[in-house]
N, C-alpha and C positions, 0 to 999 in steps of 0.2 A: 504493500500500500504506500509506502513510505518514497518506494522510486515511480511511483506512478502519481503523487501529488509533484515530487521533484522533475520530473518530466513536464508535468504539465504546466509548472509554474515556468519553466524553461522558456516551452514553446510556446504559450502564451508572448511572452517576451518579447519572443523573435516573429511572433506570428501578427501582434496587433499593433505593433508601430506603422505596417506596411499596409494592412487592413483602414487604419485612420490616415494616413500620409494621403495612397490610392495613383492615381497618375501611373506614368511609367515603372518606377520601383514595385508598383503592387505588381504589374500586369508581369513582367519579368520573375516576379516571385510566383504566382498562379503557373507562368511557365512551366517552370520546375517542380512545383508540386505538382503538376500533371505531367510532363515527362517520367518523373517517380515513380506514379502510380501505372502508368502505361507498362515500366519496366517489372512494378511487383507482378502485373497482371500478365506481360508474356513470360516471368519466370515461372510462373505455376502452370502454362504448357508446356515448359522447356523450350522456348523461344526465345534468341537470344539477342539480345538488343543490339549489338554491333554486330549484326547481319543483315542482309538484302533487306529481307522483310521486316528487320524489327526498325530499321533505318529509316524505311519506307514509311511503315505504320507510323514512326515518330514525327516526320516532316507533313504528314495528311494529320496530324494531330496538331501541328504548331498551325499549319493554316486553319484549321479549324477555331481555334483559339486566337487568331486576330481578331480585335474589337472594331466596331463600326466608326472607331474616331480612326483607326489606322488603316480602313479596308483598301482606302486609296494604291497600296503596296499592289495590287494584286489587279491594278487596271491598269496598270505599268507593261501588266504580261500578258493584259485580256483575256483575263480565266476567271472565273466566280468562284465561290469556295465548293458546291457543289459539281461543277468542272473538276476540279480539282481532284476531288475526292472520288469522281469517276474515274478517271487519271488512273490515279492509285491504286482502286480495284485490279482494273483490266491489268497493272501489271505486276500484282500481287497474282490473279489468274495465271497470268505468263510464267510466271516462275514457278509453277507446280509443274510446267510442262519442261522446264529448264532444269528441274531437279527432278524428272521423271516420278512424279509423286514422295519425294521424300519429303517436301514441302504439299502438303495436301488440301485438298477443298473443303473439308474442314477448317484446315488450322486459317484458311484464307476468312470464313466466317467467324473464327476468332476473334483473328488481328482485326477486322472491320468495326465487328459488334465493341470489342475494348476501345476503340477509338474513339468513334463514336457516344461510346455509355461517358468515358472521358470528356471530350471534346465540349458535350452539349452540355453538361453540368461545371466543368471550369469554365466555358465561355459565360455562360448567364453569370457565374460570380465576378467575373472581370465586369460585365455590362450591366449586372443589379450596383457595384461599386462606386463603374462611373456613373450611374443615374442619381444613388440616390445614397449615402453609411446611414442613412438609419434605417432602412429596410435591410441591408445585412447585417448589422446588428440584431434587428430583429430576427431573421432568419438564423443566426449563429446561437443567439440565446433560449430561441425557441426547442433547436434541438438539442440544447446543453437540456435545459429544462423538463424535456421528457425524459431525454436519458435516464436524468439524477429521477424524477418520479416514477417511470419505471421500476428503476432497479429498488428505490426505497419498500415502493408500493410492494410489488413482487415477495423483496422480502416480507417485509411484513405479513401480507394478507394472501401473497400468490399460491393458488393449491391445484387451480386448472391449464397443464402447459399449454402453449400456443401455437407451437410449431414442432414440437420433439424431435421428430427427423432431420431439420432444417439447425437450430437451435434451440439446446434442450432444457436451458435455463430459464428463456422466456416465458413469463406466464400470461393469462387473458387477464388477469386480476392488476397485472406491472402495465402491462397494455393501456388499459381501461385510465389504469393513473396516471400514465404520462400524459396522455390526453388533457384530462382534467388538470391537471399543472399545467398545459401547454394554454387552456385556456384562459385560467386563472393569471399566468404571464401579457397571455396578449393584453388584459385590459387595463393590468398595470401600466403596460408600457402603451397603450392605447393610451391611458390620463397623463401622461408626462409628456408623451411626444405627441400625439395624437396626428399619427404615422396612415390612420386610415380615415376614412369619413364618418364613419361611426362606428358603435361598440358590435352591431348583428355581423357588420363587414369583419372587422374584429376577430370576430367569434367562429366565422364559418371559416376566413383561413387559417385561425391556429388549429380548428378540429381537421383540418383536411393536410397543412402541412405538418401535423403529429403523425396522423397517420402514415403518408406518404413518407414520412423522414424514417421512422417504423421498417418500412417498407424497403426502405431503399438499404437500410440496415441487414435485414432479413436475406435480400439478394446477394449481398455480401458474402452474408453467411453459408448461403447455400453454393454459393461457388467454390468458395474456401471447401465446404466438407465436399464438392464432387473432384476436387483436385487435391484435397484429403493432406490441406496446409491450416495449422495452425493458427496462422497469424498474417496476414501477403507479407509483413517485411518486419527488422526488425530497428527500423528508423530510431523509431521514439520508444524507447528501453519501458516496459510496465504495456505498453500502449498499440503496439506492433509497426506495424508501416503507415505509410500514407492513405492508403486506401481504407484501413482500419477506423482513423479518425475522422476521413469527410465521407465514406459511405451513407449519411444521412445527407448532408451537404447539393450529392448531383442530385438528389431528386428533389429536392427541397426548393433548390432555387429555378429551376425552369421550369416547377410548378406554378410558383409565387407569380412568376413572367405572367404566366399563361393566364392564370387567376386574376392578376391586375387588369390587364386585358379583356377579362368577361366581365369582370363586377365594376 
């Protein structure tokens, strides 16, 4: 417990000066936390970063990760990000046939699907960043928030698991609590900042990014036990890798997008 307060107080540290700064230094750091996480993610198929494809998959993930104040970079070459990232397939495809399937069509749905699951949840926190720190904030404390009621909840009163197969600790009872802390949060921070237009708005996306952040946790988990890893890395000592601590993060924040946008 004791290296996992000291971890966390570390990375806080280094994590939130760059978070409140924002500008270029954040977007260079979001970089790298997603290069990271790309790398935990092809080491648990045995994919190795400083090869054809993990090379490949790396540079379809940095264009992915340009923000819309930088897209200009990329009319330079008259290619869209979507161009781009067709690009990339077709010659992620090519090289199964270059490696006579050693490199396989599978592993090409891999490297695609990680990039991707990557790409579009670090780009929204570079773009929720530059829009707006108190919507990441928001977002950031919201899933701090369930975590800790979860896991309190859980202890305490958890006696119906949620997922056993997946993660066998989670129960529907830590579930149920994170929520209700998540909601209990938003309207705090709904009276101090008053971040949305009212308390019902409030209310419907802390229930829905609880859940979702939940969610995006659980996927985590379930990849880790099909590739039958621990932890994806071991960055942050108590804490595992990168992907370990924003797995609520990618789904959280291109929900939030999408959510702003309907309501």
């Amino acid at each position: 417990m004791k290296q996992r307060i000291l971890t966390a107080v570390l990375a806080a540290a280094v994590f939130l000066p760059f978070v409140i700064y924002g500008k270029l230094p954040f977007t260079i750091f979001v970089y790298l936390l997603g290069s990271i996480g790309l790398y935990e993610l092809l080491k648990m198929k045995k994919i190795a970063l400083v090869s054809i494809p993990g090379l490949l998959s790396l540079l379809i993930l940095w264009v992915l990760l340009i923000p819309n104040s930088y897209i200009t970079v990329l009319d330079d070459v008259n290619f869209s990000k979507a161009e781009f990232a067709l690009l990339g397939l077709l010659l992620l495809l090519t090289y199964t046939v270059v490696t006579k399937n050693k490199f396989t069509f599978d592993d090409v749905g891999f490297v695609v699907i990680s990039v991707f699951y990557l790409g579009i949840g670090f780009y929204f926190f570079i773009e929720t960043r530059n829009l707006d720190l108190e919507h990441v904030f928001y977002a950031l404390f919201l899933i701090w928030v369930t975590d800790s009621g979860a896991y309190f909840v859980g202890r305490a009163m958890g006696k119906n698991k949620l997922w056993p197969e997946i993660s066998p600790n989670k129960t529907v009872e830590g579930a149920l609590g994170g929520v209700v802390f998540a909601v209990i949060f938003g309207w705090v921070y709904q009276y101090f900042t008053n971040v949305f237009d009212n308390y019902l708005i409030v209310t419907i996306m802390s229930i829905l990014l609880s859940i979702f952040g939940q969610i995006g946790d659980l996927v985590e988990s379930a990849f880790k036990r099909h590739y039958q890893v621990k932890d994806s890395g071991t960055i942050l000592p108590g804490h595992g890798g990168i992907l370990d601590r924003f797995d609520s993060l990618l789904f959280v924040l291109p929900l939030l997008h999408f959510l702003e946008i309907l309501i």
